[in-house]
Backbone as numpy.savetxt, mean C-alpha at the origin, in Angstrom:
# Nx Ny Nz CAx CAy CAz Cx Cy Cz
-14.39 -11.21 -18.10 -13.12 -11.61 -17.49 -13.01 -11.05 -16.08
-12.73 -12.05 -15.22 -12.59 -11.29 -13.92 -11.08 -11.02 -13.47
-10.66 -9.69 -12.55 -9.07 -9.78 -12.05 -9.30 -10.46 -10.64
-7.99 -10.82 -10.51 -7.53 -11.43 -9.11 -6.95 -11.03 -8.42
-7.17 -10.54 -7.08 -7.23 -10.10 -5.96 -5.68 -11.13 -5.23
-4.53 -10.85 -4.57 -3.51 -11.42 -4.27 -3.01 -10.79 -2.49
-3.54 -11.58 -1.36 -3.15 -10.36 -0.24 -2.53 -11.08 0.37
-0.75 -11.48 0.18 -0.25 -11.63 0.91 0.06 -11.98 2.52
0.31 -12.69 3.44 0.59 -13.01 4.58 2.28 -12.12 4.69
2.49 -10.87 4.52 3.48 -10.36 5.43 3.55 -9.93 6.70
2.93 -10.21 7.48 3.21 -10.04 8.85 2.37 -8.56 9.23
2.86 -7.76 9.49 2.23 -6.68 9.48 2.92 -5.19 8.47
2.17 -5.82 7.71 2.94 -5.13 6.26 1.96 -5.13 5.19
1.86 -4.47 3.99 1.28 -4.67 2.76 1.98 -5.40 1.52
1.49 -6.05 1.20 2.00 -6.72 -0.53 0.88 -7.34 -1.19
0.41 -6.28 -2.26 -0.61 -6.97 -2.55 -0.61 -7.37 -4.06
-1.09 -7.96 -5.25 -1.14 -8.49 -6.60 -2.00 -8.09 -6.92
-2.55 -7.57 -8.23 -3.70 -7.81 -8.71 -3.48 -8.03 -10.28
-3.98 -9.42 -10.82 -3.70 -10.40 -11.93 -5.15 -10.07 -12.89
-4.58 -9.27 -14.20 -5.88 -8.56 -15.25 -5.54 -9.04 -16.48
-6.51 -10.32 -16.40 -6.60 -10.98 -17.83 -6.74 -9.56 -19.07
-5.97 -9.66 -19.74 -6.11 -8.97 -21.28 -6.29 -9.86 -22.14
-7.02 -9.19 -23.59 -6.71 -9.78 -24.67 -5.47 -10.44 -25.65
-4.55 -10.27 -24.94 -3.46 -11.00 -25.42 -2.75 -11.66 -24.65
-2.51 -10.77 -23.14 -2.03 -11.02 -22.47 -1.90 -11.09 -20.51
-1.68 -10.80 -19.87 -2.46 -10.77 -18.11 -1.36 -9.93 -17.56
-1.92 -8.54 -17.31 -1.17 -7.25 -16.42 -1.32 -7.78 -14.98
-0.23 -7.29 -14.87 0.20 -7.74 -13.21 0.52 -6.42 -12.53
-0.38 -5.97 -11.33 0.02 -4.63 -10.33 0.76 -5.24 -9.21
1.37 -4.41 -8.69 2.02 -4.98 -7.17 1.56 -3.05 -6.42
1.28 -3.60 -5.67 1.12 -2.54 -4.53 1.76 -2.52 -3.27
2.55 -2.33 -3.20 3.82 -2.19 -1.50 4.12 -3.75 -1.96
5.53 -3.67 -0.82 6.38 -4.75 -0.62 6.37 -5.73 1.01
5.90 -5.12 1.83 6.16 -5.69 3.22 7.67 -5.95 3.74
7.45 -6.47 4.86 9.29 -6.13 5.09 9.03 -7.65 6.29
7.91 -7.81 7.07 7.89 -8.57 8.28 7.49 -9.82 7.93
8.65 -10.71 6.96 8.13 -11.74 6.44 7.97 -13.05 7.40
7.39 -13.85 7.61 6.93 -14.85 8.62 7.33 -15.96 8.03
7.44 -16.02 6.93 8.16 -17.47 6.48 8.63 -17.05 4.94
9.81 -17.43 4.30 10.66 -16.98 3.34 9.95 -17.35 1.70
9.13 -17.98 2.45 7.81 -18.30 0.97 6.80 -17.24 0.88
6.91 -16.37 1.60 5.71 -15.49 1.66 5.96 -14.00 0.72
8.01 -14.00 0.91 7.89 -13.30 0.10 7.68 -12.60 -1.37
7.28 -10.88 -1.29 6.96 -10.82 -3.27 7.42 -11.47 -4.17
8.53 -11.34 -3.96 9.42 -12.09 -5.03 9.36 -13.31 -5.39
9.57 -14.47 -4.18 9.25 -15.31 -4.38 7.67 -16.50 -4.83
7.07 -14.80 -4.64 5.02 -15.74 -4.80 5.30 -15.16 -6.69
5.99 -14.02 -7.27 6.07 -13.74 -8.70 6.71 -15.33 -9.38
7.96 -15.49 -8.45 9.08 -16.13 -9.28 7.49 -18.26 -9.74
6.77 -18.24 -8.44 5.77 -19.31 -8.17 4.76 -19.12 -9.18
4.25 -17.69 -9.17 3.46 -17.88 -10.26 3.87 -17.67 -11.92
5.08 -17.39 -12.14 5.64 -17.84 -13.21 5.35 -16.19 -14.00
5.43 -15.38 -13.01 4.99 -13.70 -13.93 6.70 -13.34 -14.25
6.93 -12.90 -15.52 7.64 -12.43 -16.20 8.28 -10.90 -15.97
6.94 -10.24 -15.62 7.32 -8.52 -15.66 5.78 -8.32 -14.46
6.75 -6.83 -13.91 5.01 -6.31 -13.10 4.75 -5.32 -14.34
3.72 -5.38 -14.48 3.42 -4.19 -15.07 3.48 -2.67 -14.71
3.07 -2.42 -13.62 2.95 -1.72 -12.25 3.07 -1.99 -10.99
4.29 -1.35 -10.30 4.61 -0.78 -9.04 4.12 -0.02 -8.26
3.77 -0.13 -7.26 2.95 0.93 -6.22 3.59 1.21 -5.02
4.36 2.70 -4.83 4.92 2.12 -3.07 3.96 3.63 -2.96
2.87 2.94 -1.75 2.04 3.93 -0.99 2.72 5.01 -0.63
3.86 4.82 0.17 4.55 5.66 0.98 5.65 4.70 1.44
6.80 5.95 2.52 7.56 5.20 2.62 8.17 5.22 4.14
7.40 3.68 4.69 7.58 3.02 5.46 7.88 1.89 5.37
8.85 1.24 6.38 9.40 -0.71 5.89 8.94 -1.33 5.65
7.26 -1.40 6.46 6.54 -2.46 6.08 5.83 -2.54 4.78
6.20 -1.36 3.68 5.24 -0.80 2.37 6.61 -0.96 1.48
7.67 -0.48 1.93 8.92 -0.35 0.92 9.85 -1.66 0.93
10.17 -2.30 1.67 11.55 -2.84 2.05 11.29 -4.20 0.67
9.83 -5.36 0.98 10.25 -5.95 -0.34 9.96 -5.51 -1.62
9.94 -4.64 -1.95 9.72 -3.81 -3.51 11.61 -3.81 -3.95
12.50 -3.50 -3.05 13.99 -3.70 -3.92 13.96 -4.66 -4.07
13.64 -6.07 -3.57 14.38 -7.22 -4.33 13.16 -7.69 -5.80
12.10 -6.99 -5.50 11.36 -7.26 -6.83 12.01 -6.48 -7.99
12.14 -5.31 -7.89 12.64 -4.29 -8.85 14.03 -4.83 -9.18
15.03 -5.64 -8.31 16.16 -6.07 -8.20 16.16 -7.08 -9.73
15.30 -8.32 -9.64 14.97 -9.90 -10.19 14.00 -9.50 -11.31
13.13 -8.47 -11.26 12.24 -8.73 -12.38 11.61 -7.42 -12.68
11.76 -7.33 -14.31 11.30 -6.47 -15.11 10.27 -5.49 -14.90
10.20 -4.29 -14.45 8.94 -3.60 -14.12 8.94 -2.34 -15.02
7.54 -2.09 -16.04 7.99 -1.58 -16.50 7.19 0.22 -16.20
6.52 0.25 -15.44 6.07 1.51 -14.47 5.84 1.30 -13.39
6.84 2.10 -12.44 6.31 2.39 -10.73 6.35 3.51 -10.52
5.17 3.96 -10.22 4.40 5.07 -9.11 4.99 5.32 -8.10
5.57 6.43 -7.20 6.42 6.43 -6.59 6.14 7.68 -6.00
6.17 8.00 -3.85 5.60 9.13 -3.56 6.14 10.14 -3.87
7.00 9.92 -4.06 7.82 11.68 -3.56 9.15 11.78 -5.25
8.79 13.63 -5.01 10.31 13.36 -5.96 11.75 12.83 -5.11
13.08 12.97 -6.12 14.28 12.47 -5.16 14.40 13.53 -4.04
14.88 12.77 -3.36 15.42 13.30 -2.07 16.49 13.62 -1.48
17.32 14.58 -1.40 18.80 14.75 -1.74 19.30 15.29 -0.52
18.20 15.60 0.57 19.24 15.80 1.84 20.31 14.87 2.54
21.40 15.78 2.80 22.46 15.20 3.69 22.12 15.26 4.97
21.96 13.77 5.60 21.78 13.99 7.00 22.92 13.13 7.61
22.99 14.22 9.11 23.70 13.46 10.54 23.63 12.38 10.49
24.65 11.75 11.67 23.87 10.74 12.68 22.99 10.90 13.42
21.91 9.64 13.21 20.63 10.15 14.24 21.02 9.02 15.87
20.31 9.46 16.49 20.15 8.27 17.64 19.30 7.71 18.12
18.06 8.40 17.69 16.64 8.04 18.26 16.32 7.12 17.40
15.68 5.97 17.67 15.13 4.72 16.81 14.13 5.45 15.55
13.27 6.17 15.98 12.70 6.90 14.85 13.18 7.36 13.84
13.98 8.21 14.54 15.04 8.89 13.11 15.90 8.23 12.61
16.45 6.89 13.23 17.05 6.23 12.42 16.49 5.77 11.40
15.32 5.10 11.61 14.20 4.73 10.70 14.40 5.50 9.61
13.96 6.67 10.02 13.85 7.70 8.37 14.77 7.66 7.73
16.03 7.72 8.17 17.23 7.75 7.39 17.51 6.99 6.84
17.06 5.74 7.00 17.08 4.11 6.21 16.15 4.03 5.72
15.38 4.62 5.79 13.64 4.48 4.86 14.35 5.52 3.90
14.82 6.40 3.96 15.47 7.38 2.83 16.50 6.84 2.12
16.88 6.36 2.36 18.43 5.37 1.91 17.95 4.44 0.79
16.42 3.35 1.21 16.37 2.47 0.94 15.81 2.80 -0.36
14.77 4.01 -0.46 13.75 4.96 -1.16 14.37 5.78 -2.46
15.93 5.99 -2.29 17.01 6.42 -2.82 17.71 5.12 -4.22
17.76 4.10 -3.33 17.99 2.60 -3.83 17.33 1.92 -4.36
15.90 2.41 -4.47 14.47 1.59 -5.13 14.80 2.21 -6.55
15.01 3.88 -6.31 14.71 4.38 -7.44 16.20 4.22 -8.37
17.14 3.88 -7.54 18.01 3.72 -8.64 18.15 2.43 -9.13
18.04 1.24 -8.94 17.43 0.12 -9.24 16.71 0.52 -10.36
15.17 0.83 -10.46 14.50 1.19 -11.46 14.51 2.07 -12.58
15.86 2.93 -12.28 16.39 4.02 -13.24 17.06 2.79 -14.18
18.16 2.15 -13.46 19.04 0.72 -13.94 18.34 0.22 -15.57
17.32 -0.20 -14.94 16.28 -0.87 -15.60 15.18 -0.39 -16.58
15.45 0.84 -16.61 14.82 1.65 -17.76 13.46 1.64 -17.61
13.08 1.32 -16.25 11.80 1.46 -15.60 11.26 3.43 -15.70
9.81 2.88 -16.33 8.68 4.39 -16.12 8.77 4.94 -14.64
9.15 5.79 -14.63 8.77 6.35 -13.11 7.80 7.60 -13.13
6.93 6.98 -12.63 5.80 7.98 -12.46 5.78 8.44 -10.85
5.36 10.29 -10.72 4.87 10.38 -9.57 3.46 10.61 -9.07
3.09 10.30 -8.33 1.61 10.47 -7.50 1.58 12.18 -7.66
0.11 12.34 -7.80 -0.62 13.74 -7.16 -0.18 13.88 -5.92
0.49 15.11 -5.62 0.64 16.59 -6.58 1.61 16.37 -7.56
2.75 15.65 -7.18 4.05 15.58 -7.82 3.59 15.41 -9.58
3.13 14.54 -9.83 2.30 13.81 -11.07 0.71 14.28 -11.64
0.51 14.68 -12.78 -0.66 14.74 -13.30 -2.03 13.40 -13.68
-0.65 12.26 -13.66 -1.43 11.59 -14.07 -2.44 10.52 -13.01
-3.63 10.29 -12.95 -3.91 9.71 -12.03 -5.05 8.72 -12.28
-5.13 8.18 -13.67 -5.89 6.64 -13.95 -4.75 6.11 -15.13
-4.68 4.56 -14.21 -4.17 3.56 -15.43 -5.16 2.70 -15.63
-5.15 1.96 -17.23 -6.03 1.13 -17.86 -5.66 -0.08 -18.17
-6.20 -0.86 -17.57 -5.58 -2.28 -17.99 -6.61 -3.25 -18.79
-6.94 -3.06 -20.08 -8.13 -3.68 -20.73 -9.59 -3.16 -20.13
-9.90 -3.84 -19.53 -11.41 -3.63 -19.02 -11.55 -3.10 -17.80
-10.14 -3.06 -16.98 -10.26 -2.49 -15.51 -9.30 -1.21 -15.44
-9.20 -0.69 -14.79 -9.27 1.18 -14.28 -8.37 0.86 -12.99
-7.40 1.20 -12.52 -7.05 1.88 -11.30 -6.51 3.38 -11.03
-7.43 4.28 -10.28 -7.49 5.71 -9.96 -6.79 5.83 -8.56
-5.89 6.75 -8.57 -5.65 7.47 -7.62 -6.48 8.16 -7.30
-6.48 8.21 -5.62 -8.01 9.22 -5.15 -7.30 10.19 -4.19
-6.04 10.18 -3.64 -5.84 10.69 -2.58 -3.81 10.72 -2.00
-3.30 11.77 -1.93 -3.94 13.17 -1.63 -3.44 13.51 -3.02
-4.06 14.79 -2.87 -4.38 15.42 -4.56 -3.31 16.89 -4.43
-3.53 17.28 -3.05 -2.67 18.34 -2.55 -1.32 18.30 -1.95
-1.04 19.57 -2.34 0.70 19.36 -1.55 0.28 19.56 0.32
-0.78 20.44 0.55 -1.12 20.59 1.91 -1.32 19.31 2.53
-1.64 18.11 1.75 -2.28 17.06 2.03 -1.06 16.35 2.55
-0.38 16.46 2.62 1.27 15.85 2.43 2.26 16.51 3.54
1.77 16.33 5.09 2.37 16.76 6.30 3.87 15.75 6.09
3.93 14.81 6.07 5.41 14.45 6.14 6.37 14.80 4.94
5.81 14.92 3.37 6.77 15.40 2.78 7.32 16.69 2.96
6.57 17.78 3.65 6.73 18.92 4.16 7.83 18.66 5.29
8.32 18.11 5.58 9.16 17.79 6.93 10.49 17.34 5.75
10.63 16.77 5.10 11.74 16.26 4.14 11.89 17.65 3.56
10.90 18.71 3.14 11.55 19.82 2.79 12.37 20.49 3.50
11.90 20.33 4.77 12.07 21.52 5.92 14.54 20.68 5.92
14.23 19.49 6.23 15.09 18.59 6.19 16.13 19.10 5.73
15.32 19.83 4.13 16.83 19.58 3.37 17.74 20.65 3.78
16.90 21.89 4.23 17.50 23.26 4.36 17.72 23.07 5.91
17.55 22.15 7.05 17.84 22.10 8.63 19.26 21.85 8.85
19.85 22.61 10.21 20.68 22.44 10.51 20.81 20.88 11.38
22.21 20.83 11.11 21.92 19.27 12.16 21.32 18.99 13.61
21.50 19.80 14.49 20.35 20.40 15.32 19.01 19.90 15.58
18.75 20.20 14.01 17.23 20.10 13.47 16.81 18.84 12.76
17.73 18.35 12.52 17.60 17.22 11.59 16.77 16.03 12.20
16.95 15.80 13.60 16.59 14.32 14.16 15.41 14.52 14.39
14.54 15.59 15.04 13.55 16.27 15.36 12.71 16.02 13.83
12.95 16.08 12.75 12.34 16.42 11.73 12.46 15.20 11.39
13.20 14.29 10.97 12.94 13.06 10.95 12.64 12.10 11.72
12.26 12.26 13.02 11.20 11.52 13.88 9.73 11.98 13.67
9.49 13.24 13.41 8.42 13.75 12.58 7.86 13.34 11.36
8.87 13.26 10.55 8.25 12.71 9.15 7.98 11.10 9.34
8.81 9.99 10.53 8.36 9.04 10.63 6.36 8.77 11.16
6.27 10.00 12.39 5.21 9.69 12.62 3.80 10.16 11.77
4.34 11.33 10.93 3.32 11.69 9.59 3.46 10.99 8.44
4.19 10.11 8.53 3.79 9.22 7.28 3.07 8.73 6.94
2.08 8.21 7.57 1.16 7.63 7.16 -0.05 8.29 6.69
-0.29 9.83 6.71 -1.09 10.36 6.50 -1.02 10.84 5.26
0.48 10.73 4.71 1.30 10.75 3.09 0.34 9.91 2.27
0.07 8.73 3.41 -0.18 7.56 2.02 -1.13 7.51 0.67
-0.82 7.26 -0.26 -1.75 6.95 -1.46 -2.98 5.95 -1.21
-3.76 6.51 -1.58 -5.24 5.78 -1.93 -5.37 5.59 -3.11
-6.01 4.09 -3.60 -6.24 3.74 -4.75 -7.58 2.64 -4.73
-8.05 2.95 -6.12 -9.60 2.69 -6.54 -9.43 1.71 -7.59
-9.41 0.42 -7.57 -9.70 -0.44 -8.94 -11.24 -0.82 -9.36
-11.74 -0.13 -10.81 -13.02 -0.24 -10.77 -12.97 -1.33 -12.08
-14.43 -1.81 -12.56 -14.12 -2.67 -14.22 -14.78 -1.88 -15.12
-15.14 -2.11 -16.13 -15.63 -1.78 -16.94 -17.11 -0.92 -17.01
-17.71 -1.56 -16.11 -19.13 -0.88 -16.02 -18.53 0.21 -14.69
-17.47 0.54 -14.31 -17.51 1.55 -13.32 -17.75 1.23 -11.55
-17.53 -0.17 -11.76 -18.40 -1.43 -10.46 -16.64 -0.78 -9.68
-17.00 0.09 -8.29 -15.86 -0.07 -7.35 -15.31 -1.95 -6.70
-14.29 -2.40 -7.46 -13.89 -3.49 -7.00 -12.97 -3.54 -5.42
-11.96 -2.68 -5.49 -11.61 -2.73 -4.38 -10.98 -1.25 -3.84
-10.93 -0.75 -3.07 -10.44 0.51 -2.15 -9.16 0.20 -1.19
-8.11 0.51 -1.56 -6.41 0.43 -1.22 -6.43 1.06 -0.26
-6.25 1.58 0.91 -6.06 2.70 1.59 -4.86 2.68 2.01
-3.81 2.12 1.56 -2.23 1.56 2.48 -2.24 1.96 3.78
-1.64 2.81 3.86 -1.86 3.37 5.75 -2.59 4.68 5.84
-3.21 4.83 5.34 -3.98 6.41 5.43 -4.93 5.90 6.43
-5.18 7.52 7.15 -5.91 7.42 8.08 -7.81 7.84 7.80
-8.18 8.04 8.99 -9.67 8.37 8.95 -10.22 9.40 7.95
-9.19 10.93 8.23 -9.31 12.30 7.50 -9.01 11.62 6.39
-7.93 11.19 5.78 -7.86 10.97 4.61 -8.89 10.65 3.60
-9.97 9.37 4.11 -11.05 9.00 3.86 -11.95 9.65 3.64
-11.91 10.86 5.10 -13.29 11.68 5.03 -13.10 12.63 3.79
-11.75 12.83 3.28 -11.89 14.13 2.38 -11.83 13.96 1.16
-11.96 11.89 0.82 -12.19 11.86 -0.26 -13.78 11.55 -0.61
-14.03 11.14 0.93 -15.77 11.12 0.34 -16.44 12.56 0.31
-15.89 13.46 0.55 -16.27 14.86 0.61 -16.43 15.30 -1.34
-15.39 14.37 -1.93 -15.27 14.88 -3.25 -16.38 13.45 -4.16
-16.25 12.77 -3.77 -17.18 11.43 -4.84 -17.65 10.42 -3.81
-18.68 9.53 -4.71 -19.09 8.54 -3.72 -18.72 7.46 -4.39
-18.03 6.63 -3.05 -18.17 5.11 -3.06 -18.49 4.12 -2.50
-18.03 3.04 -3.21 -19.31 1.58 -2.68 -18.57 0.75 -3.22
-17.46 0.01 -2.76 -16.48 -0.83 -2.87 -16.92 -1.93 -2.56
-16.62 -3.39 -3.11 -17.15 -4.58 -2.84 -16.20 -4.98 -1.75
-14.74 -4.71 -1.82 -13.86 -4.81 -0.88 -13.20 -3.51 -0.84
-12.68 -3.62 0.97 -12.00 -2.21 1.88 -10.99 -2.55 2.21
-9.24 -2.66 1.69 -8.43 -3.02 2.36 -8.43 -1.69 3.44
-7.93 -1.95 4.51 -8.52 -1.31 6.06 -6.91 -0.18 5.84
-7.03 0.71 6.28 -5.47 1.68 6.61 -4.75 1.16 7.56
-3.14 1.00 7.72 -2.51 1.31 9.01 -3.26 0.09 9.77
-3.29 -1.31 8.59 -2.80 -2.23 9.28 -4.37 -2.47 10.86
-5.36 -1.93 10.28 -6.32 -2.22 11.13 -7.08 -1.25 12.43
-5.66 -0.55 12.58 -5.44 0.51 14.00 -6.97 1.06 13.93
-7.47 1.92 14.82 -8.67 2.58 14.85 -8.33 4.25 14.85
-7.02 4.58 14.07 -7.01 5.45 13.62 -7.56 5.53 12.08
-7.78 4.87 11.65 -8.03 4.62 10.23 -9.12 4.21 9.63
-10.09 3.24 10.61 -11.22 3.48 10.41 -12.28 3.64 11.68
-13.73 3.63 11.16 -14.65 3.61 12.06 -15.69 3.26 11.69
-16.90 3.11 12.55 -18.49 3.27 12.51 -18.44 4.22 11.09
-18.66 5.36 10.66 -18.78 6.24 10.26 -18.42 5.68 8.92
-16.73 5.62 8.47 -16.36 5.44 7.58 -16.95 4.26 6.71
-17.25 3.17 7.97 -17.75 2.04 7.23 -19.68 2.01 6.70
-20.17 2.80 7.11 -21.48 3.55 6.85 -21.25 4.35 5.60
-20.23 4.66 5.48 -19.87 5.83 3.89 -19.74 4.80 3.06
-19.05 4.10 3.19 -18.89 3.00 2.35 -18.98 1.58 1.65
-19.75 0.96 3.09 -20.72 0.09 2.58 -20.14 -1.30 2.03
-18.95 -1.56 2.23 -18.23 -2.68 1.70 -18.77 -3.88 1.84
-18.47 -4.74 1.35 -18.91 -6.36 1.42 -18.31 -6.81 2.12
-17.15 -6.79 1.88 -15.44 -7.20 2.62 -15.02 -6.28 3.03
-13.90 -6.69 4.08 -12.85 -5.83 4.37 -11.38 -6.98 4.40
-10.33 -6.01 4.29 -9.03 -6.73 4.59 -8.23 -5.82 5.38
-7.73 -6.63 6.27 -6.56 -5.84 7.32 -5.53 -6.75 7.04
-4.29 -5.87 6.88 -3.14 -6.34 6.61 -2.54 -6.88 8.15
-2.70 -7.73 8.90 -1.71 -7.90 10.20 -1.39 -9.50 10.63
-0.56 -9.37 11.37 -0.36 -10.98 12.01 -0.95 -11.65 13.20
-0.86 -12.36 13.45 -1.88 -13.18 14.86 -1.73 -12.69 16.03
-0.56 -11.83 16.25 -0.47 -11.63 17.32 -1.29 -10.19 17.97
-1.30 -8.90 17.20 -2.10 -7.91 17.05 -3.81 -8.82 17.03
-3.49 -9.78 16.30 -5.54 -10.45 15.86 -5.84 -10.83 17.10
-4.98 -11.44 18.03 -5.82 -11.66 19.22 -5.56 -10.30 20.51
-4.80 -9.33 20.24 -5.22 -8.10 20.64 -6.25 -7.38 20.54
-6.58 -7.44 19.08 -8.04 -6.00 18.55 -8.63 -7.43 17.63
-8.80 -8.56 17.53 -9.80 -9.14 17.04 -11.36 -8.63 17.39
-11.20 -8.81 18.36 -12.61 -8.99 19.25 -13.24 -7.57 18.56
-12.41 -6.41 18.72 -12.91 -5.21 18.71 -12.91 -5.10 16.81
-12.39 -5.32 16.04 -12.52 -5.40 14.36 -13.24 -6.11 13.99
-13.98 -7.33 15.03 -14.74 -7.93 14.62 -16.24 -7.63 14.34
-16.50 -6.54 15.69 -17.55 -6.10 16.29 -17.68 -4.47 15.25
-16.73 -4.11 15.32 -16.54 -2.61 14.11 -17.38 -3.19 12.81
-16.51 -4.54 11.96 -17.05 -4.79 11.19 -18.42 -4.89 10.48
-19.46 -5.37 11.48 -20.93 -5.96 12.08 -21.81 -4.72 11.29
-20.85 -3.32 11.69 -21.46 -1.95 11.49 -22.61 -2.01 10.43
-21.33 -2.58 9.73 -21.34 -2.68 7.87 -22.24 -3.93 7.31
-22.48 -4.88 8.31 -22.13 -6.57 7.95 -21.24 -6.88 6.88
-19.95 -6.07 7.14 -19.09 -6.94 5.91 -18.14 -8.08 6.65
-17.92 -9.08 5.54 -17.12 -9.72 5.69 -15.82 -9.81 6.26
-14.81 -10.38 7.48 -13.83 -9.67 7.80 -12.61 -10.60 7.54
-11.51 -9.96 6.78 -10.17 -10.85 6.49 -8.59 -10.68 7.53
-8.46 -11.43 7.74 -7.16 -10.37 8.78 -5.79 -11.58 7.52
-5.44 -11.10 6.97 -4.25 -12.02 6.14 -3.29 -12.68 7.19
-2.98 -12.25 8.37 -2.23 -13.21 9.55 -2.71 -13.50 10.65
-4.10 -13.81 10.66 -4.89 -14.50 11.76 -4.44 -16.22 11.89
-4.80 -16.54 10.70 -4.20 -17.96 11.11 -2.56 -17.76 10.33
-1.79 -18.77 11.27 -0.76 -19.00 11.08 -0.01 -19.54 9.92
-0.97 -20.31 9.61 -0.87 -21.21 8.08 -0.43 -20.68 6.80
-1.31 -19.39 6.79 -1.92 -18.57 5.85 -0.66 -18.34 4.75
-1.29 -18.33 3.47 0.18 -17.72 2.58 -0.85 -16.45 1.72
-1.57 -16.63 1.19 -2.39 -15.19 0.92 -3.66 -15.28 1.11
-4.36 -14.27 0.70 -6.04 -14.40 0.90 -5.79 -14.30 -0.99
-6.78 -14.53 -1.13 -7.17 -14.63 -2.86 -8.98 -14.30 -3.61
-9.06 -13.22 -4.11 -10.22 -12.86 -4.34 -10.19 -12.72 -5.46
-11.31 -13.55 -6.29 -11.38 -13.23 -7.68 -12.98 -12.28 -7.84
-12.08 -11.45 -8.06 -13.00 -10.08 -7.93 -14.42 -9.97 -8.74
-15.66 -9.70 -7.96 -15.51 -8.96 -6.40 -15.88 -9.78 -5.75
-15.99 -11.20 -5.33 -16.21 -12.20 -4.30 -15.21 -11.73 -3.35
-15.73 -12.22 -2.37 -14.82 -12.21 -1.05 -13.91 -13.01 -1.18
-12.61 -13.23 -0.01 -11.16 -13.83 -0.43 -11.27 -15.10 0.31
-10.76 -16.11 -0.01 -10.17 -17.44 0.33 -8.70 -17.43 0.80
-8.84 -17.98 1.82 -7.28 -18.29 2.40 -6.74 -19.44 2.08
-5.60 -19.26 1.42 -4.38 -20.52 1.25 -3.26 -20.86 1.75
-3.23 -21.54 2.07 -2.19 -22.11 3.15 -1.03 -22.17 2.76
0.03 -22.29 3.44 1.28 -21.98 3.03 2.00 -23.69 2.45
2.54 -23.25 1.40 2.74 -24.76 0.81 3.73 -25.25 0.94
């Protein structure tokens, strides 16, 4: 039985599916929500309500930024989920008014992060947390495996360290620390490993994690992924020559829209070559409504209907 691979056209955002035939029945993951929808068909909700899925099985918010969090409430809102993974414990600081666009950010990324989880409390939804917070770090879905790989440490975790600092800051301190935790977020993010049965790496999640992140999980195991969704949306903080030599992918996928593709095309194209893998950008063409990989083949683009 093979799973199916689901990569969304959100703009420059993550939302991804992955569809795992069982013996009775077909588990459904969602991994981030995206927020920068390009056409109102693109969104989660509405590609679940299309393909006629009932319940997610599993929720994934990498971390929490708009383009990873914002459509995960209206999924959790409409339809049954009955475990999401979730970074951080609650978060209970009282903050100021901010003024800086950054820190506003955080404060609405905290708001919204606040509102996911009570939604899913509502709903008698599993809430699991990620390493460190959480012990647990493989789910089984019949014949396929998805592992958390990353971070394993609380050191590993520069922006939740800033939400601590947060809770005990004077207001003073507050905007400073949440323009901070906006720009370390991404180094928060969760990494995830879907392998099958024989142990075959199918695909490598990196949501927005960066380069280090990578390097310090190949420091602990080796892999060899048939597909690399790319970190942070493509940036060349996230990958390189190097990384893609560690890893050896067939494919890659970058989460972004056309307009960034004809910025750093040229240059993701040529990165790619490193590897000779295959290269996906989910909003290169305009058309696009997801890429679709029935794992581990490389993905097909479908057009928006």
């Amino acid at each position: 039985m093979q799973a199916t691979l689901y990569a969304l056209n959100v703009g420059r955002g993550d939302s991804f599916f992955v569809e795992i035939p069982m013996e009775s029945r077909t588990s459904i993951i969602l991994i981030d929500g995206g927020d920068d929808f390009i056409d109102e068909k693109v969104q989660p909700i509405r590609f679940i309500q299309e393909k006629g899925w009932k319940q997610i099985d599993l929720m994934i918010l990498t971390h929490i930024h708009p383009d990873h969090l914002t459509g995960l409430l209206e999924v959790a809102e409409h339809i049954v989920v009955r475990e999401a993974i979730l970074p951080y414990p609650e978060i209970t600081a009282v903050i100021g008014e901010m003024k800086y666009p950054k820190a506003v950010q955080t404060v609405e990324m905290l708001r919204m992060y606040k509102q996911l989880r009570e939604i899913l409390e509502r709903q008698n939804t599993r809430i699991t947390l990620r390493p460190p917070f959480g012990e647990k770090t493989e789910w089984q879905f019949g014949d396929f495996k998805l592992r958390h790989l990353d971070p394993v440490e609380k050191n590993d975790l520069p922006a939740f360290n800033k939400l601590e600092a947060l809770q005990l800051a004077s207001v003073d301190l507050q905007e400073k620390l949440c323009m901070d935790f906006d720009e370390l977020s991404n180094v928060d993010s969760s990494i995830w490993l879907l392998e099958d049965a024989e142990g075959a790496h199918l695909v490598l999640f990196a949501g927005d994690a960066l380069i280090s992140n990578l390097e310090r999980i190949a420091e602990r195991e080796f892999l060899r992924p048939h597909g690399f969704k790319v970190g942070h949306h493509g940036m060349l903080d996230a990958w390189n020559e190097q990384v893609l030599r560690l890893f050896s992918p067939e494919w890659l996928i970058i989460t972004n829209h056309r307009k960034e593709f004809d910025i750093f095309g040229e240059a993701w194209i040529q990165l790619s070559q490193c590897s000779d893998s295959g290269l996906f950008v989910t909003g290169s063409e305009a058309s696009t409504y997801y890429l679709v990989s029935r794992l581990p083949l490389m993905p097909e683009r479908i057009g928006l209907l």
